[in-house]
N, C-alpha and C positions, 0 to 999 in steps of 0.2 A: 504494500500500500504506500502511495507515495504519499510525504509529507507535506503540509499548506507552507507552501514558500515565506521564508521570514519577509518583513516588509520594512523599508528601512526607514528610522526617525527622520522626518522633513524638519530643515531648518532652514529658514528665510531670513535675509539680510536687508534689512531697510536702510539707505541711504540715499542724498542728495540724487546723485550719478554718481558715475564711474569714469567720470574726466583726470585727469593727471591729477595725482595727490598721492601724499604720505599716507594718508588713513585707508584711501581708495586701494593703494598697490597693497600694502597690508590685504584687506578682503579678499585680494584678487588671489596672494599669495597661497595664504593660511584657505579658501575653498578649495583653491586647486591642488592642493596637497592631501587635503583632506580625503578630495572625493578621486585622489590617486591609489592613496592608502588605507580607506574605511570602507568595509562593509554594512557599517551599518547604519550611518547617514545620508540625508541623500541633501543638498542643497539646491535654494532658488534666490536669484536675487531680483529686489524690486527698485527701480528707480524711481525719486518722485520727479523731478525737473528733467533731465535727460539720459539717455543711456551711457554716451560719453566714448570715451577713444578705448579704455582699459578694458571694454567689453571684450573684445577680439582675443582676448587675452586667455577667457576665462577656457576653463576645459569643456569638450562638447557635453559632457553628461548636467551643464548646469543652466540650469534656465535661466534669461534673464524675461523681465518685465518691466513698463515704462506707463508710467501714469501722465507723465507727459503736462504737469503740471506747472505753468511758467512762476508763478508767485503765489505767495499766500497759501492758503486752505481753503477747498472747497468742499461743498457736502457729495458733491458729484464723484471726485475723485476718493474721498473717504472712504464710500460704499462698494466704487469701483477696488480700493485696497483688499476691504472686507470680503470680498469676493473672492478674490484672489487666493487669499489665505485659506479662506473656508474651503474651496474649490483642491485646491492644493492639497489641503489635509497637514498644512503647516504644524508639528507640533512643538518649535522652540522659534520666537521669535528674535530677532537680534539686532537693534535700533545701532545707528552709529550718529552720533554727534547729537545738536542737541534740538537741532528744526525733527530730523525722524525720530526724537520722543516725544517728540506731540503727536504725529501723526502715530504712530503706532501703538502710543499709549491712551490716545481714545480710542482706536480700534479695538485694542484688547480688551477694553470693556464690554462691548460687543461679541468678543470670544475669549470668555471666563475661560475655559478650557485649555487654552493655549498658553504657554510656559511664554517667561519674558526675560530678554535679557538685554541689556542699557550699558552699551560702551561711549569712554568718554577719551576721545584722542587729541585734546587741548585748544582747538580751532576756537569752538564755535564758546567757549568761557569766557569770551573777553565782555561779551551783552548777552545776556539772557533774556532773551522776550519773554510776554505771556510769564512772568514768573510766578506769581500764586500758582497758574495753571501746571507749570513745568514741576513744582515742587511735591504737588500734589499726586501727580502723576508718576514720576521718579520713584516715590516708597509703595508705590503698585509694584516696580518690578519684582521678579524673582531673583535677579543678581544684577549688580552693579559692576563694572569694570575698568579700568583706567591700563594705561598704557604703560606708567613710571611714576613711583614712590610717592613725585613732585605733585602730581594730580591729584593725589588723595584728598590731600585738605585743599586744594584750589577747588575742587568739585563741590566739596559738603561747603565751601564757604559760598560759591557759584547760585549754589541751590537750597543756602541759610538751612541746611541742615549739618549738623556739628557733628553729630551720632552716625551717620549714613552707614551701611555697612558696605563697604567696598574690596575687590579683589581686585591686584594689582597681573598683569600678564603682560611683562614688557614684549616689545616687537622684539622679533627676532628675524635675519638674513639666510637665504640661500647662500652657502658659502661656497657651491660648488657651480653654482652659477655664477654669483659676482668672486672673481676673483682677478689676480693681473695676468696683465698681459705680455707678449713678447715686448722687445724692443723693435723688429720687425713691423709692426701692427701698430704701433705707437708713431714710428717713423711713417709710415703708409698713411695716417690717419693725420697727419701735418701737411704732408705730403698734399695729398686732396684739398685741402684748406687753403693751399699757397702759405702755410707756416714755415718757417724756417726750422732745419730739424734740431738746432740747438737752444730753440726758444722753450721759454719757462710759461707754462698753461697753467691759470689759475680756471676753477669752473663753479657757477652758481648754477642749483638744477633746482627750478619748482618752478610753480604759478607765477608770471611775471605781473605779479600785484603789490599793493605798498606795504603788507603786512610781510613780504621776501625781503623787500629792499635792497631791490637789484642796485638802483642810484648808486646807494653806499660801494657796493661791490667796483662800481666804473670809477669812482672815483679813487677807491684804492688801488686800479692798473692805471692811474692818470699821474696818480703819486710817482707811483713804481716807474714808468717811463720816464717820469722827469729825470729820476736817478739812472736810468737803465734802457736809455731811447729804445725805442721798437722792440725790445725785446723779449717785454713781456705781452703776453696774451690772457683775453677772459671770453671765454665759453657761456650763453646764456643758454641752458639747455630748459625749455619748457614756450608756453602759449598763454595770452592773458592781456589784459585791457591797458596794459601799461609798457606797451612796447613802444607804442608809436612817442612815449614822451621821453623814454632810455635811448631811442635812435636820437632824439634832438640832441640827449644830454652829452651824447656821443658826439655829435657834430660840433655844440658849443666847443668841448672840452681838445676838439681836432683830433681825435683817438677813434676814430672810426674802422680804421683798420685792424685794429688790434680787437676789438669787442666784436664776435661773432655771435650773432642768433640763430641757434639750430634749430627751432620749435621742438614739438612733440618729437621724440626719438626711444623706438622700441627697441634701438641697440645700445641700452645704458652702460654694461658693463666695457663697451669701447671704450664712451664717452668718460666714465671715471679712469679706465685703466691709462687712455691715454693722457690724461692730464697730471699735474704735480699734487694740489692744493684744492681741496673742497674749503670753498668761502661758504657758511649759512648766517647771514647778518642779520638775520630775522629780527623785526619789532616783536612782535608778540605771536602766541600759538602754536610754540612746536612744543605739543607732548615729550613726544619723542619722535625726532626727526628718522625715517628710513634711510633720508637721503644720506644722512653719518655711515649709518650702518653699511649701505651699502657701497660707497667709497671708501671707509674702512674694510673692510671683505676685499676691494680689490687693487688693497695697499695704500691709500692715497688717504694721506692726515688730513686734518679740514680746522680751522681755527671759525669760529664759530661766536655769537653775541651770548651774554651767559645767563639767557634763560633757563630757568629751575631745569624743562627739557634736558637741552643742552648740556645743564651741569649734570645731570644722569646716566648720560653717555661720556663724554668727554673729560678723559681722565689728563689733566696739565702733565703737558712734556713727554705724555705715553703713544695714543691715539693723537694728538691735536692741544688746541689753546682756545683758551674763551677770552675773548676780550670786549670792553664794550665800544658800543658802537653810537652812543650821544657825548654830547660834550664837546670840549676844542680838541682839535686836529687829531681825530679817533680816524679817522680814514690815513692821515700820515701817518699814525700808528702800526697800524695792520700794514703798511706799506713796510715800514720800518723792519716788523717783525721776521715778513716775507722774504725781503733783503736779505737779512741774517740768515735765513736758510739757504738761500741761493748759494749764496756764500759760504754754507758749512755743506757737502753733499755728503759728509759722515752723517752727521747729523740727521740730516732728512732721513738719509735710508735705514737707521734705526728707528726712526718715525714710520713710515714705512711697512716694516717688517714685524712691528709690536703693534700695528692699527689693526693688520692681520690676524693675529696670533689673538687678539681681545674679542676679533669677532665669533671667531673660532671655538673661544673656550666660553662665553660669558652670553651669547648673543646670539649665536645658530636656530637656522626657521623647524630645525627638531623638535629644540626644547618648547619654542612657541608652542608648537603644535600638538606638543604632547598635552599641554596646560590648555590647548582649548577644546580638544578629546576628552579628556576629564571632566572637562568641564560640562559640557553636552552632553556626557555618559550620567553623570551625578542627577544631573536637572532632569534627563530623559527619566532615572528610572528612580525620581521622586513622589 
């Protein structure tokens, strides 16, 4: 007699889209690993605003869906969610950031049934809309989650609750994915640029929006050439509403040649491997940045602004440097810094070779993944 086939726990991922992000490559990562190596999951993810670039990414076995809703909350697209879920047979829901725990934390009232689970990856903390509404909603879940240590209390002060009970599951990298590269491939990869193959590639990779603070980053290769004519270069790898005012700043500053815009690029671990120097001068919102992670993975130190994030990852002198980025001459500074390495290449390549070895022991998309199996195993058979 044959057996009734096991049926595996549906978990659905609520977010924004799936456009370029830290928090975004996170989901993309950690389902696609999942549903490489579990039997007994099955996942779907839901867009509320757009599908986004990272979709292409995901594995075939996982569905994506798109509510396609450009602003705000409607009752239309609410029901259309609830549909969704039900239709699905959703049984762990999983909100990312803090716009899909609205929308998912009214739905769930709608579907008592369904298991809830509210990740927090540091973006959307800076204003909390709707907060009665957010707060209220929040001690409905079934677990709470943060990304790094730093969030813990940024979230319960976020959402003026003190008590929150929260679990902390840092990002974790493919390490055998991002890792480096030849000097052949590095050379090649200048090569195509019109770079000179002995010039020094500094790179900022995200959203080209004011919370990145690309600006900052042009002005510290603006520095850097004044000391080190043409020699230094900076990589803009990402897409986003603030290009067209980074190309002026470019032109004011007459360093247009040296500041390249990749846009969107599915071949990151090039784009770290072949650069020197991850810059993340971020104003506010890195949880915890992927972007570290993953230019550490493929050898490449990153000096970085030292949000609580930031100081999470980024161990002084190991992996990289925090330095800040307001104040006078904070851009000569980071120029400064940069110099000094250039100038020590002992140095850097212990840099280098320990950004590695940290991602390796302390930071691997395993252990992530182990901790968010458990985690879905625990809640599934509660």
């Amino acid at each position: 007699m044959t057996g009734t086939p096991h049926r595996k726990d549906k978990i659905c991922h609520l977010l924004l889209s799936l456009n370029q992000g830290g928090m975004e490559n996170g989901v993309v990562n950690v389902s696609n690993t999942i549903a490489k190596n579990s039997d007994q999951f099955e996942q779907i993810i839901i867009c509320i605003r757009s599908e986004g670039c990272l979709a292409k990414r995901l594995s075939s076995s996982i569905r994506v869906y798109c509510l396609n809703q450009k602003k705000g909350i409607s009752l239309a697209a609410l029901l259309k969610l609830k549909t969704i879920l039900k239709n699905e047979r959703v049984r762990i829901l999983y909100t990312h950031n803090h716009a899909p725990l609205i929308w998912g934390g009214i739905v769930r009232l709608l579907l008592p049934g369904m298991k809830w689970i509210h990740g927090e990856h540091g973006f959307a903390l800076k204003e909390v809309i709707y907060r009665w509404v957010s707060r209220w909603l929040i001690k409905k879940a079934n677990l709470v989650t943060v990304v790094s240590e730093n969030l813990l209390a940024e979230t319960r002060h976020a959402y003026s609750l003190p008590s929150l009970v929260i679990s902390v599951i840092p990002n974790g990298v493919n390490t055998t994915f991002y890792k480096p590269i030849s000097s052949e491939k590095k050379k090649a990869f200048k090569n195509l640029r019109g770079i000179s193959p002995d010039s020094f590639l500094l790179l900022c990779s995200g959203r080209l929006e004011r919370r990145k603070n690309q600006q900052f980053a042009i002005r510290v290769i603006h520095e850097l050439n004044n000391r080190r004519p043409g020699s230094c270069h900076l990589l803009l790898a990402g897409t986003g509403d603030d290009k067209g005012s980074l190309i002026r700043l470019t032109q004011e500053l007459k360093i247009e040649k040296n500041v390249h815009f990749l846009g969107y690029r599915d071949d990151m671990p090039m784009i770290y491997g072949s650069s020197d120097i991850l810059l993340l001068p971020s104003l506010w919102g890195e949880g915890m940045a992927n972007a570290i992670l993953e230019a550490n993975a493929c050898g490449i130190p990153v000096i970085a602004s030292p949000l609580e994030g930031n100081l999470y990852v980024v161990e002084e002198g190991m992996n990289g440097f925090t330095r800040e980025v307001s104040g006078t001459c904070t851009s000569l500074h980071w120029a400064q810094l940069i110099h000094r390495l250039i100038n020590n290449p002992r140095e850097l390549s212990l840099l280098k070779a320990r950004s590695r070895k940290k991602m390796q022991k302390e930071f691997s998309l395993t252990q992530m993944v182990e901790r968010y199996s458990e985690m879905y195993n625990n809640l599934a058979l509660g």
